[in-house]
DRENDO-1510 file (C-alpha; in Angstrom, 1 decimal, always signed):
<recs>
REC; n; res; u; v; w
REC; 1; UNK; +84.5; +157.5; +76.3 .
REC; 2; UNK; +84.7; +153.8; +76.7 .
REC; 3; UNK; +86.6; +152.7; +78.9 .
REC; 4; UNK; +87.5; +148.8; +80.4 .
REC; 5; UNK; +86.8; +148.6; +83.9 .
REC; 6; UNK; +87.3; +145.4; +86.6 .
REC; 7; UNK; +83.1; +145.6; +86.8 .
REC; 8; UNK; +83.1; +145.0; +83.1 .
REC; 9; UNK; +85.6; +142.6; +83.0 .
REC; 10; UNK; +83.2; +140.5; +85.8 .
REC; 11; UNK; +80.2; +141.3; +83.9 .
REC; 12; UNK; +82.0; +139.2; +80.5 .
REC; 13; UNK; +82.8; +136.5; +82.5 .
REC; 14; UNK; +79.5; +135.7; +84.1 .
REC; 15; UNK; +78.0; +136.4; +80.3 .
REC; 16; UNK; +80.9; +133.1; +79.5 .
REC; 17; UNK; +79.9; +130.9; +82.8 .
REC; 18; UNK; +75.4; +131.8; +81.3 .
REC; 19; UNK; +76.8; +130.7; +78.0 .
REC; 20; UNK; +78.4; +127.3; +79.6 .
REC; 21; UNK; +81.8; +127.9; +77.8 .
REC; 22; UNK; +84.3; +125.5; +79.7 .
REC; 23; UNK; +86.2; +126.6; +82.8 .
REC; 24; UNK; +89.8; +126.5; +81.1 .
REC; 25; UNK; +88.2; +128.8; +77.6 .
REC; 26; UNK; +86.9; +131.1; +80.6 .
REC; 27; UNK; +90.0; +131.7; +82.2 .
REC; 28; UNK; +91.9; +131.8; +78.8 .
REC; 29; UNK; +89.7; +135.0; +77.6 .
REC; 30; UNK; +89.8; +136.8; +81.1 .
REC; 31; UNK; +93.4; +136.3; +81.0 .
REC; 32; UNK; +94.0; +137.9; +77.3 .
REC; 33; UNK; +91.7; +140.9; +78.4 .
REC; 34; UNK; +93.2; +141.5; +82.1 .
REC; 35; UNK; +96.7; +141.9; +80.3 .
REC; 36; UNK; +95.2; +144.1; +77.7 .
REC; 37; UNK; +93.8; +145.9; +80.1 .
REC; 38; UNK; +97.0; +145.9; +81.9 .
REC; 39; UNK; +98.7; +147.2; +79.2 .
REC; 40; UNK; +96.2; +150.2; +78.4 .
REC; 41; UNK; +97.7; +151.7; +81.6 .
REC; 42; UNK; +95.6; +155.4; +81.1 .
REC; 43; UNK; +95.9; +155.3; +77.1 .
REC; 44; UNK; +92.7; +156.0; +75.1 .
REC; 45; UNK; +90.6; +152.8; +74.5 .
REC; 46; UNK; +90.6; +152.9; +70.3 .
REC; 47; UNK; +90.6; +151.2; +67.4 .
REC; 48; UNK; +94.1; +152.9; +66.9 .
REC; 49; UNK; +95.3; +151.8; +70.6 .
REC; 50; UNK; +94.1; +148.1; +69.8 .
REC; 51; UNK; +96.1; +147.5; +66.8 .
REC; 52; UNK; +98.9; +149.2; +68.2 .
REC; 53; UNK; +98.3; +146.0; +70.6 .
REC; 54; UNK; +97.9; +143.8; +68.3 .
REC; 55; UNK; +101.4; +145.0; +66.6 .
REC; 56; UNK; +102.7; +144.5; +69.4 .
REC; 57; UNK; +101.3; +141.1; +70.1 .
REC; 58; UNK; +102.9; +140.3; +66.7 .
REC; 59; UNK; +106.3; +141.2; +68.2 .
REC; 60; UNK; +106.4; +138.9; +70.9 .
REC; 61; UNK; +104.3; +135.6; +69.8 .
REC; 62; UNK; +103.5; +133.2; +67.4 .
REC; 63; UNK; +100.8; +134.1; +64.5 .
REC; 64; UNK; +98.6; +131.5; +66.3 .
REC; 65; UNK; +98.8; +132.8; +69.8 .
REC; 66; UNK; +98.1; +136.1; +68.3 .
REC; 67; UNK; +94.9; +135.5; +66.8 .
REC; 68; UNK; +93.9; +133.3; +69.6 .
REC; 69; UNK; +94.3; +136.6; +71.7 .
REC; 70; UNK; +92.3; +138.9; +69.2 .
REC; 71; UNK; +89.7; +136.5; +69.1 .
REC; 72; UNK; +89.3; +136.8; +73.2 .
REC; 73; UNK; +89.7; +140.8; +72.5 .
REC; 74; UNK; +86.8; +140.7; +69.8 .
REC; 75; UNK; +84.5; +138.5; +71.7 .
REC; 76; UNK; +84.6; +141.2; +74.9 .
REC; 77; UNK; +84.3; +144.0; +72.5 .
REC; 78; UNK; +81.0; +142.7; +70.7 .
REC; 79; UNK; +79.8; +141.3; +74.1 .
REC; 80; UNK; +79.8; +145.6; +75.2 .
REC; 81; UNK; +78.6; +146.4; +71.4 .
REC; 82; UNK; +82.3; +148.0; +70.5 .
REC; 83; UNK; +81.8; +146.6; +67.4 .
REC; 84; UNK; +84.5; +149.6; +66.0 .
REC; 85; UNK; +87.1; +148.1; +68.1 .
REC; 86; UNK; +87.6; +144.5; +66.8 .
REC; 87; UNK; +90.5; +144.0; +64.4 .
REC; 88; UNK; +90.5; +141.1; +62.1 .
REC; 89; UNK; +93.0; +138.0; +62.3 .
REC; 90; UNK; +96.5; +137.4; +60.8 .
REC; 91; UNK; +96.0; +134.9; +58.0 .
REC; 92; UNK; +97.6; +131.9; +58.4 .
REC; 93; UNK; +98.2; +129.3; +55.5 .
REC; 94; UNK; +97.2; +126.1; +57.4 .
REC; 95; UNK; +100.1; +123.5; +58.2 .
REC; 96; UNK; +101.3; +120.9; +56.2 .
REC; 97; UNK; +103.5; +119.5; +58.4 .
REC; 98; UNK; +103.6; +119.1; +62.0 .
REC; 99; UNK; +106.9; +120.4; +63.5 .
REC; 100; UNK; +108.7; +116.8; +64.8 .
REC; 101; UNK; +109.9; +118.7; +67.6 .
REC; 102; UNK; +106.6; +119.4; +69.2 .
REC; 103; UNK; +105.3; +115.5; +68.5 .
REC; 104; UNK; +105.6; +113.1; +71.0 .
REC; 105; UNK; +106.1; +109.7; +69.3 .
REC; 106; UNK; +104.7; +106.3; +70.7 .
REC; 107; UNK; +108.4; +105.5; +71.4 .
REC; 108; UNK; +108.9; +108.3; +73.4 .
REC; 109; UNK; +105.2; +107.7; +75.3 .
REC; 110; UNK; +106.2; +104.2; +76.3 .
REC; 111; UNK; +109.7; +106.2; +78.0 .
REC; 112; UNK; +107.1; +108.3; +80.0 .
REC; 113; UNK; +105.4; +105.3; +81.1 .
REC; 114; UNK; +108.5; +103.4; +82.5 .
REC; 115; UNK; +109.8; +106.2; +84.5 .
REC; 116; UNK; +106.7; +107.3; +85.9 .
REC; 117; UNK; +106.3; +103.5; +86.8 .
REC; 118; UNK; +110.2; +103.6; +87.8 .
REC; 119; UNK; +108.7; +106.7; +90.5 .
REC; 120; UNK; +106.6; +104.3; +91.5 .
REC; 121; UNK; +104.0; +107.3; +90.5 .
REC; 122; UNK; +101.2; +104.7; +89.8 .
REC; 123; UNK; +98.3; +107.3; +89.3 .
REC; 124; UNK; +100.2; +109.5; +86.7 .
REC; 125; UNK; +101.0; +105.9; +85.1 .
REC; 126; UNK; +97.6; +105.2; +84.8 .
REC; 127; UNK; +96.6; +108.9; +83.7 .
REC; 128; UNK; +99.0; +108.7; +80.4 .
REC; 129; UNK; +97.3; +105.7; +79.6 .
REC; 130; UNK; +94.1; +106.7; +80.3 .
REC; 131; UNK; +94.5; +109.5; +78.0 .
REC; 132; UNK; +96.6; +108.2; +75.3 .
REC; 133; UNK; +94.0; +105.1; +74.9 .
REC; 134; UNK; +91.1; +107.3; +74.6 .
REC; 135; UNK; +91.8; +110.7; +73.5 .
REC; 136; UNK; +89.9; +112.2; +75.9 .
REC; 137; UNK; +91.2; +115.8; +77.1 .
REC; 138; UNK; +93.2; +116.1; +80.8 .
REC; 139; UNK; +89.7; +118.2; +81.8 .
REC; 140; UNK; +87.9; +115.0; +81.1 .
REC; 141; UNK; +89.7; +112.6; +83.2 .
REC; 142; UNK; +87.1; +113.6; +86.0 .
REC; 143; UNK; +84.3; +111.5; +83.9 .
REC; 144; UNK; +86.7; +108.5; +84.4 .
REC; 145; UNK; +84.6; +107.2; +87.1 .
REC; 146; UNK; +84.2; +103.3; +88.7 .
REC; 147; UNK; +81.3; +103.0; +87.4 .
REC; 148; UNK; +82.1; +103.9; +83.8 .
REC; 149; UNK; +84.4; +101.0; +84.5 .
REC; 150; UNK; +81.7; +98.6; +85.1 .
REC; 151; UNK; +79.9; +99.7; +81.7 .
REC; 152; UNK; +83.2; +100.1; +80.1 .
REC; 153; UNK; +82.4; +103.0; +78.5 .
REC; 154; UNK; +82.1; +107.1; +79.8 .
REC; 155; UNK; +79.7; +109.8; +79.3 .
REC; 156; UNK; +81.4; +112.8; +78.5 .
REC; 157; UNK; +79.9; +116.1; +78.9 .
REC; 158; UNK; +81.7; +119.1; +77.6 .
REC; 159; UNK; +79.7; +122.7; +76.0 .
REC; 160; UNK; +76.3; +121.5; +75.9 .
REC; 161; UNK; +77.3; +118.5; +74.2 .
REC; 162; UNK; +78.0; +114.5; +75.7 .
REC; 163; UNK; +79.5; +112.0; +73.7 .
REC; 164; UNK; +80.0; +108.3; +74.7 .
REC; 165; UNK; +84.1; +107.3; +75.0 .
REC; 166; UNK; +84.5; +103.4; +74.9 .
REC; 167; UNK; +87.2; +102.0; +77.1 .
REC; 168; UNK; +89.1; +99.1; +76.9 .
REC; 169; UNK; +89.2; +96.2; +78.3 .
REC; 170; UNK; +92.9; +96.0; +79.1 .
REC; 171; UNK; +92.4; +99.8; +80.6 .
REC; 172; UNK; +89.3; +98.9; +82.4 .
REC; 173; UNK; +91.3; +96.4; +84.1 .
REC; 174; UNK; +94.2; +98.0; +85.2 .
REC; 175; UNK; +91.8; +100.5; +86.5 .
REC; 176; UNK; +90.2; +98.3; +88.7 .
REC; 177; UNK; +92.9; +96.9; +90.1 .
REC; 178; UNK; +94.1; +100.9; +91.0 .
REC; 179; UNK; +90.6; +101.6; +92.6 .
REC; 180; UNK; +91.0; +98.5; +94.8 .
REC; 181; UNK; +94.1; +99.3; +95.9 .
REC; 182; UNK; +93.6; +102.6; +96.7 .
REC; 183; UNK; +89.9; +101.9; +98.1 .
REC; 184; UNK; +88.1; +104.3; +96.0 .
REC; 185; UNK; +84.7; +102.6; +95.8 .
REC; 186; UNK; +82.8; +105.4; +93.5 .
REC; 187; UNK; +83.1; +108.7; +91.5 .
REC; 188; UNK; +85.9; +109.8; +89.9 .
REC; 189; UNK; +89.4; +107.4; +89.7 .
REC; 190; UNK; +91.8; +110.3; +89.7 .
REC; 191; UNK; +91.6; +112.3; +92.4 .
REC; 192; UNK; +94.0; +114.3; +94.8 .
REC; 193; UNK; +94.0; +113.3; +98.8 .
REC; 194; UNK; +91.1; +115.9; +99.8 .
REC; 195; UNK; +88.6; +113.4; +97.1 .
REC; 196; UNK; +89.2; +116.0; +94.2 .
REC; 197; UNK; +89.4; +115.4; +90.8 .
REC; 198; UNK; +93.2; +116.0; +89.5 .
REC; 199; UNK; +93.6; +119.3; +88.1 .
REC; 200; UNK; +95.4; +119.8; +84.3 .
REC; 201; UNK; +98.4; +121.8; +86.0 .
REC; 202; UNK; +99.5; +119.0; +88.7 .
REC; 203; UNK; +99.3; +116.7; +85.6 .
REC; 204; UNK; +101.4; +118.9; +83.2 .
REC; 205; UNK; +103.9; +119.7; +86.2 .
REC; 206; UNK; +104.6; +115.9; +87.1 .
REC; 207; UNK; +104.8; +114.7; +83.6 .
REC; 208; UNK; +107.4; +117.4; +83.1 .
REC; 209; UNK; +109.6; +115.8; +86.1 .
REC; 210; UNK; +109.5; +112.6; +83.7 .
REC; 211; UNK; +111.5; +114.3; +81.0 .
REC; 212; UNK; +115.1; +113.8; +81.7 .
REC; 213; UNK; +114.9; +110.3; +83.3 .
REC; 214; UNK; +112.4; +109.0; +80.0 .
REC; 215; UNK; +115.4; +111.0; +77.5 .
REC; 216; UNK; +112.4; +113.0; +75.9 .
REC; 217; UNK; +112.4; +117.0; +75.6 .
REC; 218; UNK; +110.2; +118.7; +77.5 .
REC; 219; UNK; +108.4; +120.9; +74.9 .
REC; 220; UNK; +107.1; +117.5; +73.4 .
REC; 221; UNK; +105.6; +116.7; +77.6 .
REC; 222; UNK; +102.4; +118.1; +78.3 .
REC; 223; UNK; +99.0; +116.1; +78.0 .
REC; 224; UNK; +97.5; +117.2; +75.7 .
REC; 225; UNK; +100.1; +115.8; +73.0 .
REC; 226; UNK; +98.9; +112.4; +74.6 .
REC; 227; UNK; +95.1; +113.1; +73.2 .
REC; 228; UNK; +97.2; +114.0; +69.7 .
REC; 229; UNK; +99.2; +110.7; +69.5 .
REC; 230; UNK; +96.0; +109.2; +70.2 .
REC; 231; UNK; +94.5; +110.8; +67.3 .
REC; 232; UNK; +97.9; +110.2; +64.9 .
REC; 233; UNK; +97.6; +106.4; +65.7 .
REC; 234; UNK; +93.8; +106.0; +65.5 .
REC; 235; UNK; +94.1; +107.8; +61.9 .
REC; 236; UNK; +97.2; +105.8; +60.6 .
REC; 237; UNK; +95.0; +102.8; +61.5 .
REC; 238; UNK; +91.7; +103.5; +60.8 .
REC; 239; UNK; +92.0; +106.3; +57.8 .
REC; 240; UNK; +88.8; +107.4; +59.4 .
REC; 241; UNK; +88.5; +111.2; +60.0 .
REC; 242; UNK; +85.0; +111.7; +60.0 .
REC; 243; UNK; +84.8; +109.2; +63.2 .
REC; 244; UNK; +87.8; +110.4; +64.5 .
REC; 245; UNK; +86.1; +113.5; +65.0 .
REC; 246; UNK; +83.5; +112.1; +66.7 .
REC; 247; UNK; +85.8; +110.2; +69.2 .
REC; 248; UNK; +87.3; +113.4; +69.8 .
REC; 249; UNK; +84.6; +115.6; +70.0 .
REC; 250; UNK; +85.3; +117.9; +67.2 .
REC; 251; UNK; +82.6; +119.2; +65.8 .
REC; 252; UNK; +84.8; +120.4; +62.8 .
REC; 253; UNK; +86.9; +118.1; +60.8 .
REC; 254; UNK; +89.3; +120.7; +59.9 .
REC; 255; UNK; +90.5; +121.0; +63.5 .
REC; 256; UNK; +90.5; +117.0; +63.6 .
REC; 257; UNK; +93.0; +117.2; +60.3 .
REC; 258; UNK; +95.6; +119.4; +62.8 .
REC; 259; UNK; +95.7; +116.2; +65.0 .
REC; 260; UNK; +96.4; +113.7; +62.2 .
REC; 261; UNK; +99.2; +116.2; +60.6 .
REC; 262; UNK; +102.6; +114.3; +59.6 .
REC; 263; UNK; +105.7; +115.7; +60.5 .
REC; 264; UNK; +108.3; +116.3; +57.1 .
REC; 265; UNK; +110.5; +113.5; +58.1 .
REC; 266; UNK; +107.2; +111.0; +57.6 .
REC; 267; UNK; +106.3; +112.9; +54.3 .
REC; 268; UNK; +110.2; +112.8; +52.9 .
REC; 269; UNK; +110.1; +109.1; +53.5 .
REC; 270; UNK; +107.0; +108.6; +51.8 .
REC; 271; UNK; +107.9; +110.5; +48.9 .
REC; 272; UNK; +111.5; +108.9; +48.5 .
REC; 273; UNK; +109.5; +105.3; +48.5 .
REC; 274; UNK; +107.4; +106.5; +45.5 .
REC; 275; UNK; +110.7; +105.8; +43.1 .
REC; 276; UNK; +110.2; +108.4; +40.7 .
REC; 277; UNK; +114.0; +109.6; +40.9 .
REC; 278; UNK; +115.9; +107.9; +38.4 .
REC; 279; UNK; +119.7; +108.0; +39.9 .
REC; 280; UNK; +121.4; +107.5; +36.1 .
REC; 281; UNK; +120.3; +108.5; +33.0 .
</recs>
């Protein structure tokens, strides 16, 4: 009878860490398959039991969420050869408009960055802006380093794969002036007071406490919408996707195309400027 056991569990996620998947996809899988496990609670581990989850799962979360889960089921499953078990994915048409109330606009960026400078939280400050110039993601601030400030550019190494991210001037700048005020001399900028580099939940957490004073809802505040307004603005500019991927480090296009979505209200404004409505007859 097969059966999901704690060992087994432990045996998947030293198969992830051999396969160098990143640290936050790592904890993402274990996560989906400790609170399947979870739910199994003595039932009978089959293909009937796992799409009774996965109806479940359709109860309680988003079409996206859901087959972000099955996919973290049907990876453990083939990695102990239950290849019986895995279900298949909830099609999803793909987007053609961004939901406005999940976007963070550049307006409502610039908010963020006058009350965190209103704190007097310099570091997150310069953390937004290190982000939202780049479009790197918060698990790549750590390559932010002193020295990529004296190249002006940073090695990024993520999956197997590095790619080159050019800063600015203007941010290399600021930077330095942040590094010799708070005497850090090499390795990474952004780092907590044991030398660490900042970790993605401290960020998320003190951009939240931004929210009321910068007037902006806090479902739009989290940082990875920072990399996506990058993205937005690079693409509005540049009507470049293939390099935009590149920047990014997308190794498909179609997941580069979710960043440059516009939201209706864009698309309604466009059309209305075409004139093809005549008012009279």
């Amino acid at each position: 009878m097969k059966r999901i056991t704690l060992e087994k569990i432990k045996k998947y996620r030293d198969y992830l860490i051999s396969e160098e998947k990143g640290k936050a996809t790592i904890e993402k899988y274990i996560r989906d398959i400790a609170k399947f496990y979870e739910w199994l609670d003595g039932r009978k581990l089959t293909k009937t039991t796992v799409l009774d989850y996965k109806h479940k799962l359709i109860e309680e979360y988003s079409p996206v969420t859901v087959n972000s889960i099955i996919a973290s089921l049907n990876s453990f499953f083939k990695f102990n050869e239950w290849f019986e078990l895995r279900v298949k994915n909830l099609k999803l048409q793909r987007a053609v408009f961004s939901r406005s109330d999940r976007e963070l606009t550049k307006q409502e960026y610039e908010r963020l960055l006058i009350a965190a400078k209103s704190k007097k939280n310099q570091k997150l400050y310069l953390i937004m802006q290190t982000i939202c110039s780049t479009g790197i993601r918060v698990s790549e601030l750590k390559y932010i380093t002193v020295e990529s400030l004296r190249l002006g550019q940073a090695q990024v190494k993520l999956k197997g794969k590095i790619r080159t991210v050019i800063l600015t001037r203007e941010l290399c700048k600021i930077l330095r002036a942040y590094t010799k005020d708070e005497n850090i001399t090499e390795g990474c900028i952004f780092i907590t007071r044991n030398g660490n580099p900042v970790d993605r939940h401290s960020i998320w957490k003190a951009m939240k406490k931004l929210c009321e004073d910068a007037g902006v809802e806090k479902e739009k505040v989290f940082p990875h919408n920072l990399r996506h307004l990058f993205a937005r603005t690079f693409y509005s500019i540049q009507k470049d996707i293939v390099r935009l991927a590149d920047i990014l480090g997308h190794s498909s296009i179609n997941t580069t195309r979710i960043y440059t979505i516009e939201n209706g209200d864009i698309h309604r404004q466009q059309m209305h400027r075409l004139g093809l409505i005549r008012i009279r007859a």
